[in-house]
N, C-alpha and C positions, 0 to 999 in steps of 0.2 A: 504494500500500500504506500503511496506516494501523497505528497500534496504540495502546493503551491508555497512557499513561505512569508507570514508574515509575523509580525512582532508580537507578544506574547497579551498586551493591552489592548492593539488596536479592536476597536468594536464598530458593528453596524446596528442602529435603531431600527429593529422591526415586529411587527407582531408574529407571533407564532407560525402562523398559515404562511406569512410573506415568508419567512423564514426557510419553511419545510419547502415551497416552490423553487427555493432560491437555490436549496441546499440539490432538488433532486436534478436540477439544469446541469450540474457539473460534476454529476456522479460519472467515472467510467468504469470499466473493466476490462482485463487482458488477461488472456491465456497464450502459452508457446509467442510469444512476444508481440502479439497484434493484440492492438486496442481499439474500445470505442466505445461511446456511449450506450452506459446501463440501461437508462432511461427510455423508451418509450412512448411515453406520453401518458395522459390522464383520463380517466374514465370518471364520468360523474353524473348524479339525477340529485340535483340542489332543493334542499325543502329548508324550515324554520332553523336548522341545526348547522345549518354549512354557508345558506347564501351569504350571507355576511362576514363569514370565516375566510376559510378556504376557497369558497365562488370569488369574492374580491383579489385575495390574491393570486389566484389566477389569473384576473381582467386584468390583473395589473401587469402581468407578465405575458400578456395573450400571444401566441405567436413565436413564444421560445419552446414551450412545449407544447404538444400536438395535442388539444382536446376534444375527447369525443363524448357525445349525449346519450346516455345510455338509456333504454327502456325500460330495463329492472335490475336490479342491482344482483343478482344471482348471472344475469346476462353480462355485465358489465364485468363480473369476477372471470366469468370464462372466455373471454375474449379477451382479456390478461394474459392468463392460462395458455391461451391456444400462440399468441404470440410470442411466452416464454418457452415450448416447446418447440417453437419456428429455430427461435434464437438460441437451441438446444443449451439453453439455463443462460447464454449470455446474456441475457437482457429479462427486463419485466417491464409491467407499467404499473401505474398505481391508480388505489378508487377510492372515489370519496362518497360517502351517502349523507343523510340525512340522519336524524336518531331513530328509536324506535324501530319501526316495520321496518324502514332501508337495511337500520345495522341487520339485523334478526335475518333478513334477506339474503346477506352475506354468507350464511355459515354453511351454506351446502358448497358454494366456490370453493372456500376456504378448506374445508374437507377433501375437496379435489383437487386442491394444488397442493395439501400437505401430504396424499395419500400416493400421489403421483412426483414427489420429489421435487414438483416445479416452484419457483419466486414467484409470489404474489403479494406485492403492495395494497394491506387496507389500510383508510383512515375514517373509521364510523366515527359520528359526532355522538357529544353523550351529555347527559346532563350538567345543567350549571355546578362547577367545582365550589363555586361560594353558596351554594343552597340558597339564596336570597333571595328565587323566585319563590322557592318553594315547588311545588312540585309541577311540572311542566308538563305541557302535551307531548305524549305520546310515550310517557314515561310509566316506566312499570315498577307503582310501588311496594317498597319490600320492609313491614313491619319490624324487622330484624337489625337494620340499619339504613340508610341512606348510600352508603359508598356501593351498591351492587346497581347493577341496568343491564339492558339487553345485550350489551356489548361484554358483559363476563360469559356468555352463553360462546364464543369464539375462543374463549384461552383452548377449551381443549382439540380446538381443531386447527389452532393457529401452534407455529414452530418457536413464535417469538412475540407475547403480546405485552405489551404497557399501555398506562395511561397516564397521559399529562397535565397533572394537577398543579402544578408550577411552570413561568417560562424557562426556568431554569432545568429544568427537569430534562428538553427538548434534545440538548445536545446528544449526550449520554443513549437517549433511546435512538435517534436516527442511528450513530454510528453501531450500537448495536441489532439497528435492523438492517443496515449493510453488510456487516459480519454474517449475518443470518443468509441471507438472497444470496450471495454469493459464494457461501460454504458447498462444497461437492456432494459434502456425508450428510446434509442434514438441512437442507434448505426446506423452504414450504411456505405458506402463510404466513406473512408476518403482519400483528393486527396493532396498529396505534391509534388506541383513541382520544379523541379528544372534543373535552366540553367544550361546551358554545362559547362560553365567556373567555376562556382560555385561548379559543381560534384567535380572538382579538386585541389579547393584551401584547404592548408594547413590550420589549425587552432591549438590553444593550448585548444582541448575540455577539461573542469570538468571531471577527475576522476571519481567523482560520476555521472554521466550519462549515463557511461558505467558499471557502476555496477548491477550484480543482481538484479531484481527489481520484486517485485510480487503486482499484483494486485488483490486488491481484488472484487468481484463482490457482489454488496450488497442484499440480500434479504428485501427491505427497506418493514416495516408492514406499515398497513393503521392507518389515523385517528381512535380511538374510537370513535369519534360522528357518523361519517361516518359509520363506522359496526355496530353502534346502528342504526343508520337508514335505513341498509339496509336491517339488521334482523329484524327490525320491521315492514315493504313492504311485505318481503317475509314471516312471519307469518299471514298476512292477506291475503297474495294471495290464491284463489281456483284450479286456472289454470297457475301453472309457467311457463316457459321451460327455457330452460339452451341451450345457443350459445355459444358449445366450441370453442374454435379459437386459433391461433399457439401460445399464449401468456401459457397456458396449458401445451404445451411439453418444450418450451421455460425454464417454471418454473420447469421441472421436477414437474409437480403437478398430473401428472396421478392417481395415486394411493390416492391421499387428492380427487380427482374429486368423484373418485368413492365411498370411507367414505359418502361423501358427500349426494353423490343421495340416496346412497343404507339406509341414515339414513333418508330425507326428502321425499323421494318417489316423488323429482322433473325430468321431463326426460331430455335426452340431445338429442339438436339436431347440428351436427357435421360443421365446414367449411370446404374449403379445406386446410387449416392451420395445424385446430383443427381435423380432420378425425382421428386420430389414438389417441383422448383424453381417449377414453372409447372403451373397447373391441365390437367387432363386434355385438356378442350374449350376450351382458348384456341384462336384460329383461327390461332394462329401455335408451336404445340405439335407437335411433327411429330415427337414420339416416343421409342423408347425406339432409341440408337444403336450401333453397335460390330459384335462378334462376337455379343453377346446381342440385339442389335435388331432390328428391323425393317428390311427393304426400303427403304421410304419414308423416315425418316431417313437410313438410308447412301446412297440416290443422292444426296439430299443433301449431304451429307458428298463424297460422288467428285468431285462438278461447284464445289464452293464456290472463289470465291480468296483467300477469307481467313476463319480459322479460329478463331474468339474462345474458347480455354477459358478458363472462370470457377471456382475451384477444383477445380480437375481431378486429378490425375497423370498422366493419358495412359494408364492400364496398356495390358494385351494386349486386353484386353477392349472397350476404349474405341478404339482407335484399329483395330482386327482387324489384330494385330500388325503396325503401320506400314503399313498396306494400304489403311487406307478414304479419303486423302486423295490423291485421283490427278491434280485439276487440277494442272499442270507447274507453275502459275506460284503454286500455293498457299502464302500467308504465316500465320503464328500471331502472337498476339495474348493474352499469358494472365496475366488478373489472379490474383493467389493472395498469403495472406498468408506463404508461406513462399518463399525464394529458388530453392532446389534445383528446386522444380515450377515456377514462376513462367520460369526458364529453357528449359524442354524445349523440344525443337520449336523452337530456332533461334529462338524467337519474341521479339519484343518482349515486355520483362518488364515489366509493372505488377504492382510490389510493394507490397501495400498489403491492406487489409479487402476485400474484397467489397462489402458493401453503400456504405461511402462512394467507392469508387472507381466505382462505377457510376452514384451521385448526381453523380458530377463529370464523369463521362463522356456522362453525359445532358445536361447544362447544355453543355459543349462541343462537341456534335454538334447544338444546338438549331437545328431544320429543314433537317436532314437525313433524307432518308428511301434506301430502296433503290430500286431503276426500281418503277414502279407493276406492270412486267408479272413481273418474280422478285415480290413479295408477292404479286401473285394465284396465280403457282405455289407459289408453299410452301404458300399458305394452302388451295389445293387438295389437294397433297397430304398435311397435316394431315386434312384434312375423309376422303383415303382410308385412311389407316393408323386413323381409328376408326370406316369402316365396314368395315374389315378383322378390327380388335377385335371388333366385335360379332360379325360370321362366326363368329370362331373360337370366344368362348366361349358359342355357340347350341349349345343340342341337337342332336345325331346321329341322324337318325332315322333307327330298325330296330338300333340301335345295342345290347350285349347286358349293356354297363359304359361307367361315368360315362369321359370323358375327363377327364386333368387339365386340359386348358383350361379344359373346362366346370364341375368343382370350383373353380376359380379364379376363373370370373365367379357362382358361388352365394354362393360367399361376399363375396365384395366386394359382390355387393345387399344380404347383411346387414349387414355395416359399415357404422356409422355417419359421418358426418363429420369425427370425431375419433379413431375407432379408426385400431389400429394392423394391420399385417401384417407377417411377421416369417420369415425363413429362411433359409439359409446357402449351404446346399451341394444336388446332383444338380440335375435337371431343374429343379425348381420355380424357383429362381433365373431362370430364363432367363424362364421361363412372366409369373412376376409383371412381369418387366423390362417384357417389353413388354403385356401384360394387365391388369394393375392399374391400379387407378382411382385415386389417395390423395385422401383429401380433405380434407387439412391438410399440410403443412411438415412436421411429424412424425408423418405416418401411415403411412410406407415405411422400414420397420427392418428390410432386408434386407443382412444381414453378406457382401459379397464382395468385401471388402479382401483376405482371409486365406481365406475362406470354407469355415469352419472346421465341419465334419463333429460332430456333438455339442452343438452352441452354442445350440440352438435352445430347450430349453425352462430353462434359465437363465438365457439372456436375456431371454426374454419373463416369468420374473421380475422378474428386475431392471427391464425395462421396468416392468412394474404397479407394481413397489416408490416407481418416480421419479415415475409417476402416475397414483395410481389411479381416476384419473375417464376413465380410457380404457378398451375394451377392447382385450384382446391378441390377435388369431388370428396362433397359433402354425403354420405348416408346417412337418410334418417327416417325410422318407422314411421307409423301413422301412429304408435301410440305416442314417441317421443314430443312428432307433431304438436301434435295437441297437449303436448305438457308447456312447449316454450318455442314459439315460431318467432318473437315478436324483433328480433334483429335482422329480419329480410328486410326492414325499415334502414336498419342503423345503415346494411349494405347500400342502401340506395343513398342514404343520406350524407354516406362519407366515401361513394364513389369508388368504390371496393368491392372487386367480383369474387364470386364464387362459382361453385357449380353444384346444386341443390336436387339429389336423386329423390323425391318422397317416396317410400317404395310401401308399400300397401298392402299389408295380408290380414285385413279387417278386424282389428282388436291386439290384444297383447298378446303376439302369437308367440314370440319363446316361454313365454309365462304360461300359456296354453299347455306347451307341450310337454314342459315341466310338472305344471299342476295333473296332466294325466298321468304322466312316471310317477306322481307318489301316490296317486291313488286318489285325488280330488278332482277327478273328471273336467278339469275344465273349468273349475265354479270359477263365473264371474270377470272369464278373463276374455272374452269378445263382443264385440258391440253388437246388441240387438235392445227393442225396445221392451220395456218391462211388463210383461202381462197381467193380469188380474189379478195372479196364485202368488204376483210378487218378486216369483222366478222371470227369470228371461225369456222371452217370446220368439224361439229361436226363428220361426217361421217370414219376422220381420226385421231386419238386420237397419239400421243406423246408415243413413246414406249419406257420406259428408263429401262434400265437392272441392277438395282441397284445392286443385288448380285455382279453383273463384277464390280461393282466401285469399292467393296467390297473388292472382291478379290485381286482386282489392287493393293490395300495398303497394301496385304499377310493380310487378314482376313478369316478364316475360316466362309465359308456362307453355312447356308443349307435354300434352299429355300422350301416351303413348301406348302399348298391347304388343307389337309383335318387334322381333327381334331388328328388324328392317327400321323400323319407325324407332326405334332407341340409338340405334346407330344414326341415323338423319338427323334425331334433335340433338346428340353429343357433337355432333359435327358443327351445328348451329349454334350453340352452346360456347364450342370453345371458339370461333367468332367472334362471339359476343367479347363486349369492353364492360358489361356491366350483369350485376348478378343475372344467372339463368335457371330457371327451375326446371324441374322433368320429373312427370308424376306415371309414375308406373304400378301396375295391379301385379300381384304377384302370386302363385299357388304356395302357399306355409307349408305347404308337407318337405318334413328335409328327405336324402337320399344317399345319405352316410352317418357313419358315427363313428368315437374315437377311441374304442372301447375302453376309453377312462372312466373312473367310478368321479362322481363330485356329490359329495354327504351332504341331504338335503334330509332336515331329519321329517322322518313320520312317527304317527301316535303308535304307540304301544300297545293300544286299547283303542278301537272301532268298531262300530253295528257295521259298517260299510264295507262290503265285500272289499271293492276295488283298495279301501285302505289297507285293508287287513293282507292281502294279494303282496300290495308293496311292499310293506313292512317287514317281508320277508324276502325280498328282493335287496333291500337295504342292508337289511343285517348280512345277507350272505356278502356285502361289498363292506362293511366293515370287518369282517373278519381278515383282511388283506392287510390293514391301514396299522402301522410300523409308529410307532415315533423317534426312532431313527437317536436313540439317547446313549449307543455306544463308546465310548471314545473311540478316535479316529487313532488309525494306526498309518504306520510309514515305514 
């Protein structure tokens, strides 16, 4: 960390808000020796708590930093989000609400930028620090004391929160939420509140705190003993596999990944993080893994004896809740720059960067390979999980509606090499995991840390915002739809394309599919209108016209049915200079699975056949599930 120098007295008179604008104009950040501003600009919906804070000094500054108008402030968090994933952690922007409902608004963002590793700048307004209004609108009063509001409801989802009940206080918290946003092992939310009367008051801030300041982002290397031991694991191993994870793009290590395999003949099998660590058609790529993957990676994964994840977390997802690792004699092995993950799984912890621990680990294993006869099996079974791929997203012929698989490999023909794909929640998650093609490092901007229902076309803002030399295709259900459309607006209004698939299988259909696996038929999860009994009236299904909604906000909609007419409006689409929609019907039924187990629990006790069915389906997949609590040997 650098900064400008000035005298230890010098001070500038400002209020708080002027201060924190002042302060965020001249944040940088560098990593491997290139710099540049942290900052991306400001997100805000001003109410009684801010306009006269923080909205003033911003007007005062208008035009140094980039401000945008947000629709809701949970919109406003992930269009943050989606720009700090653009700017793979380099950069954030920051959001200011209102009190009350705004802050309260915040904490599902905030949950998704802490659960996905990404910087996220809040500043919820909060009640008067001098109580001298007494209790204010929109304030939620607490019998118990005075010092708690809607903005403690964010410490546990936020990485780094304070509030600033003094101007003196101000310093102190910025620089500790720069420490925070730009840490590798532990960034997230950082939440600074601050009262209304406080936005306002004058102070004589340090000079130097408004000064230039560049931070720097450490590549911190592992222990030696630790990369002797974990080169000395994986020199014994006969059966590795490799679990890339977003810590991989994170480190910029793509390229150290692939040195890597292409010298050890270990395979990779992919998260949805880590999807885009190793090229699609490397002959040692063996796919997408877990409870969303593939077949072909999880044998994989069953039969391995040693288990390398490379920033990982393990979730349920990745591991098919503790299920997918069933060789007995299975050890781990997991570089990560953060300790907490770096430990799981019993495993040898290489705590350390990604990319330089892998440059050390390759020079330490030099002429090392696995038996020649495991690399020709992986590499075979690589070679079938993507003539698997191709099967599935081929046409159906006699078929009467696109499948989503088959919307999934239309659109990936049209993507470029550097666009992106982008989605959160239902089915499609799962589809891209193992279907997608990326064809860069940041071409796969699929949110399932949190995977957060709403997130989809805000972030694919924010993506475009961090760069706009890419395109965005955006997925996003009809259930998502209808949870959070309301920045088709922002796009139009700040001149920022997207490319917006609505893709349509009339209700919550992953949630469908799921609620019939455990034995809950389905309750309640497709749209139809409700009939007399109460129950749903399956006879009469919910007709909503998305393309009109579309239109409504002046969005260019082509709506669409056959594979011909999806390829014509993707054409039209990436033409376009400004957002584009395309509304597709789609059949829900899937046409694979990854024979991973993912623990969903069911009752113990039901009248209900189909529960009672499951319930026993369940236990026989927990009987698998490891907790993996050995010490790791070497």
């Amino acid at each position: 960390m650098s900064t400008t120098s000035f005298g230890p007295h010098d001070t500038v008179r400002l209020t708080v808000t002027q201060a924190i604008v002042k302060f965020l104009e001249v944040q940088q950040v560098e990593r491997d020796g290139h710099s540049e501003p942290f900052f991306g600009g400001v997100l805000g919906i001003f109410g009684h708590g801010n306009c006269g804070g923080l909205g003033q000094a911003l007007l005062e500054e208008a035009g140094k930093l980039r401000f945008i108008q947000g629709r809701n402030e949970q919109g406003m968090g992930d269009i943050a989000i989606g720009y700090a994933k653009m700017r793979n952690r380099l950069g954030a922007m920051a959001v200011t609400t209102s009190i009350g409902p705004g802050s309260a608004n915040l904490v599902t963002a905030a949950g998704t930028a802490t659960s996905n590793r990404l910087p996220l700048l809040l500043f919820p307004s909060d009640i008067f620090a001098t109580r001298r209004t007494g209790s204010v609108l929109q304030q939620i009063e607490d019998e118990r004391g005075t010092s708690t509001s809607t903005n403690d409801s964010l410490r546990s989802v936020s990485r780094f929160w304070e509030r600033i009940n003094r101007p003196e206080q101000l310093a102190n918290a910025l620089l500790g939420a720069m420490r925070t946003l730009t840490d590798p092992a532990n960034t997230g939310a950082v939440t600074i509140s601050l009262p209304q009367d406080v936005q306002a008051e004058a102070y004589d801030f340090p000079a130097a705190l408004l000064a230039p300041r560049t931070w720097h982002v450490d590549r911190n290397r592992a222990d030696v003993a630790s990369l002797e031991a974990a080169a000395k694991a994986i020199s014994k191993a006969e059966k590795p596999v490799i679990i890339a994870g977003g810590g991989v793009i994170y480190s910029d290590a793509t390229e150290e990944l692939k040195t890597f395999v292409e010298a050890t003949g270990i395979p990779v099998g992919v998260t949805q993080s880590g999807k885009a660590s190793l090229p699609f058609d490397h002959e040692l790529a063996i796919g997408a893994i877990g409870s969303s993957g593939m077949k072909f990676a999880n044998r994989v994964g069953n039969e391995a004896d040693l288990v390398i994840g490379i920033g990982t977390r393990y979730t349920d997802f990745t591991s098919a809740s503790n299920t997918l690792f069933q060789n007995p004699d299975a050890t781990f092995v997991n570089i990560n720059v953060f300790p907490f993950d770096a430990q799981k799984e019993s495993a040898i912890p290489v705590v350390g960067d990604a990319r330089e621990s892998l440059k050390e680990l390759t020079e330490k294993l030099k002429g090392w390979t696995v038996p020649a006869d495991y690399r020709a099996h992986v590499a075979e079974v690589a070679q079938q999980q993507r003539d698997e791929v191709a099967t599935l997203i081929a046409p159906e012929p006699g078929a009467k509606i696109l499948s989503q698989t088959e919307v999934v490999g239309i659109v990936n023909e049209a993507a470029g090499p550097r666009d992106v794909v982008l989605n959160a929640a239902g089915s499609i998650p799962g589809d891209l995991h193992r279907l997608w093609k990326p064809g860069s490092p940041l071409g796969y901007g699929v949110e399932y840390g949190y995977s957060c229902m709403g997130y989809e076309i805000p972030a694919g803002l924010g993506m475009r915002i961090g760069d706009p030399s890419r395109e965005i295709f955006t997925f996003i259900g009809d259930g998502s739809f209808l949870m959070y459309h309301q920045d088709v607006l922002t796009a139009i209004q700040e001149q920022e394309k997207i490319i917006l698939l609505v893709v349509d299988n009339k209700g919550f259909g992953s949630i469908n599919s799921l609620s019939v696996a455990v034995g809950s038929q389905g309750f309640e999860t497709t749209f139809f209108h409700r009939g007399e009994d109460g129950r749903q009236d399956t006879s009469r299904p919910l007709e909503i016209d998305f393309a009109a909604i579309l239109r409504g906000y002046g969005v260019t909609t082509y709506s669409v049915e056959t594979a011909d007419e999806l390829r014509e409006a993707l054409d039209k689409a990436k033409a376009a200079t400004e957002i584009t929609a395309i509304y597709v019907p789609v059949d829900p039924v899937g046409r694979f699975g990854s024979e991973g187990f993912w623990e969903v629990a069911t009752p113990e006790v039901s009248h209900i056949e189909s529960s009672q069915k499951a319930h026993e389906v369940y236990m026989k997949g927990r009987e698998q599930q490891r907790l993996y609590v050995e010490p790791a040997t070497n």
